[in-house]
Backbone bond lengths (Angstrom), bond angles and torsions (degrees), N, CA, C in turn:
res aa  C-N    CA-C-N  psi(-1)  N-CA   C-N-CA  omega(-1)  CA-C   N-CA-C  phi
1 X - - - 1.449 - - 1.519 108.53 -
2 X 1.088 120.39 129.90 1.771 126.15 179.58 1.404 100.16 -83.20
3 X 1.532 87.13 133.53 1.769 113.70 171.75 1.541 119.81 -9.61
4 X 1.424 104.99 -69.17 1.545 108.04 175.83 1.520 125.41 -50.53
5 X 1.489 122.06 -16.55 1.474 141.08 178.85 1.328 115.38 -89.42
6 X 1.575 95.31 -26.13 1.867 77.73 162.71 1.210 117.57 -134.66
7 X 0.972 113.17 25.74 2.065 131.96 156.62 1.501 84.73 -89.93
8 X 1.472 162.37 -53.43 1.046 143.90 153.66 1.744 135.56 -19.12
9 X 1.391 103.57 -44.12 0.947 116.62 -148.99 1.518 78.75 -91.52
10 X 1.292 97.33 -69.02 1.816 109.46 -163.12 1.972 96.24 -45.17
11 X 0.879 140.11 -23.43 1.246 153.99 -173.93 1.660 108.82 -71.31
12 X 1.395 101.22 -58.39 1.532 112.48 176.95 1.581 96.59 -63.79
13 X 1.113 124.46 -44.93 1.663 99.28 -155.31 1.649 106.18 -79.74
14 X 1.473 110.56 -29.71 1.585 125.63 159.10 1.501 101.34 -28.92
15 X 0.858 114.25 -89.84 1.607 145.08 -135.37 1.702 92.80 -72.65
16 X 1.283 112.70 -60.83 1.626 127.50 -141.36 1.417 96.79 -87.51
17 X 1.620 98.51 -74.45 1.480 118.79 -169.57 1.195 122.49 -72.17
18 X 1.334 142.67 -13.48 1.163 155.90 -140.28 1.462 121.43 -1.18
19 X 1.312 109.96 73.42 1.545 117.51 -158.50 1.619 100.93 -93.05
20 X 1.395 115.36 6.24 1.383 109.70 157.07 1.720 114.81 -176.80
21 X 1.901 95.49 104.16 1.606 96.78 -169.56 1.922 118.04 -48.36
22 X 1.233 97.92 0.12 1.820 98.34 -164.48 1.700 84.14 -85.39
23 X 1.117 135.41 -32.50 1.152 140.14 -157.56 1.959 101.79 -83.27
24 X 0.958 99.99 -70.60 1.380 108.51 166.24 1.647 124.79 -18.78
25 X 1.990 98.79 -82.99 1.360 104.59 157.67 1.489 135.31 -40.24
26 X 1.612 100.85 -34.31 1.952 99.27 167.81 1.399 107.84 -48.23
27 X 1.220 98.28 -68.97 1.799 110.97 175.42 1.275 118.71 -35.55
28 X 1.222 118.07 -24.61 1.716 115.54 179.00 1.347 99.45 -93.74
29 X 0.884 123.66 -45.79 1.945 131.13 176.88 1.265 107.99 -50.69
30 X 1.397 116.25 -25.77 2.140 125.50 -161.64 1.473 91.78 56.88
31 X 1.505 124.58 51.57 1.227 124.45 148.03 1.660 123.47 -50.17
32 X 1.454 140.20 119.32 1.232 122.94 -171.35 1.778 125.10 -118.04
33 X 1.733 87.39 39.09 1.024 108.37 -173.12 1.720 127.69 -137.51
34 X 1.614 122.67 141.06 1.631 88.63 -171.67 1.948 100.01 -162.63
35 X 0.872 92.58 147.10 1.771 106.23 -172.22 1.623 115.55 -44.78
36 X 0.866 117.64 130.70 1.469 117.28 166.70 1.624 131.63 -121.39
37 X 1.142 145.08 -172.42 1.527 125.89 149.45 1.616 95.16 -119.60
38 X 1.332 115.59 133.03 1.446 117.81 -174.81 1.409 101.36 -119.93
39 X 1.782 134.82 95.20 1.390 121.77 -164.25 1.320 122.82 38.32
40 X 0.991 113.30 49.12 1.826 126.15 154.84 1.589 91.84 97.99
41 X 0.822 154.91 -34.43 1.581 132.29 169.81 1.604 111.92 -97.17
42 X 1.596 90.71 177.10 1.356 100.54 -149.72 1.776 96.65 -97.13
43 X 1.251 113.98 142.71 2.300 100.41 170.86 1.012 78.60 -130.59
44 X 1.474 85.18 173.48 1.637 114.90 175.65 1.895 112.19 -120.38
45 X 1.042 115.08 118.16 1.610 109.43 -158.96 1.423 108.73 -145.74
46 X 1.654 119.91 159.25 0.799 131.36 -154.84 1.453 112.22 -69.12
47 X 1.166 131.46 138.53 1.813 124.10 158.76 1.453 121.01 -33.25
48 X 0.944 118.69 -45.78 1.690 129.38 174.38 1.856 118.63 -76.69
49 X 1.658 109.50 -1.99 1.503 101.04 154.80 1.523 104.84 -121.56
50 X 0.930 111.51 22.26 1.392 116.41 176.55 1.837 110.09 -58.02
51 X 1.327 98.02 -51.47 1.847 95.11 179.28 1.508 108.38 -66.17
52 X 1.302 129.54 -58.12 1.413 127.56 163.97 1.481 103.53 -2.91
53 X 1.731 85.56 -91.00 1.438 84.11 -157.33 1.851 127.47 -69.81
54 X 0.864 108.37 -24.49 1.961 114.19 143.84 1.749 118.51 -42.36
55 X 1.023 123.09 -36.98 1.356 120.26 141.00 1.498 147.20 -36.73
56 X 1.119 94.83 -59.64 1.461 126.30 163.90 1.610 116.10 -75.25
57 X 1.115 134.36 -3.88 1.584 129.27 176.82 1.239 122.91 128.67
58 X 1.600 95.93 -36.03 1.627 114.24 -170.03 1.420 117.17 -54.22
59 X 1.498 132.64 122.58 1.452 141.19 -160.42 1.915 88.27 -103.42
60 X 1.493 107.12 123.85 1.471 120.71 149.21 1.502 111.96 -47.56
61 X 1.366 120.59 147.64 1.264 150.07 -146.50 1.209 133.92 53.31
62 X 1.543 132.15 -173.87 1.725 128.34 162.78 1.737 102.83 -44.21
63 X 1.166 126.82 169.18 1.071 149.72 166.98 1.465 116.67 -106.90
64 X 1.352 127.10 115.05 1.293 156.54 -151.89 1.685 124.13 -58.70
């Protein structure tokens, strides 16, 4: 999926759906930071490698 499709996406569920108030409130704070699962554990990483690593496999939020 190209960049713009899931800065879209990730945008809609932000914004629209609110599929996670912790996510939201960052955004109101200008939090610039946000959970990922990176091969089975969980990081904490910047907003600006966020598409990277969504590229690469990496699933938004803690890891399960």
């Amino acid at each position: 999926m190209k960049t713009f499709g899931k800065i879209l996406i990730l945008a809609t569920a932000v914004l629209f759906l609110n599929v996670n108030s912790s996510i939201t409130r960052d955004l109101h704070q200008k939090k610039t930071t946000v959970e990922i699962c990176h091969k089975g554990k969980t990081m904490t990483i910047n907003l600006s490698a966020l598409i990277s690593h969504l590229n690469h496999g990496d699933r938004l939020f803690a890891c399960q």
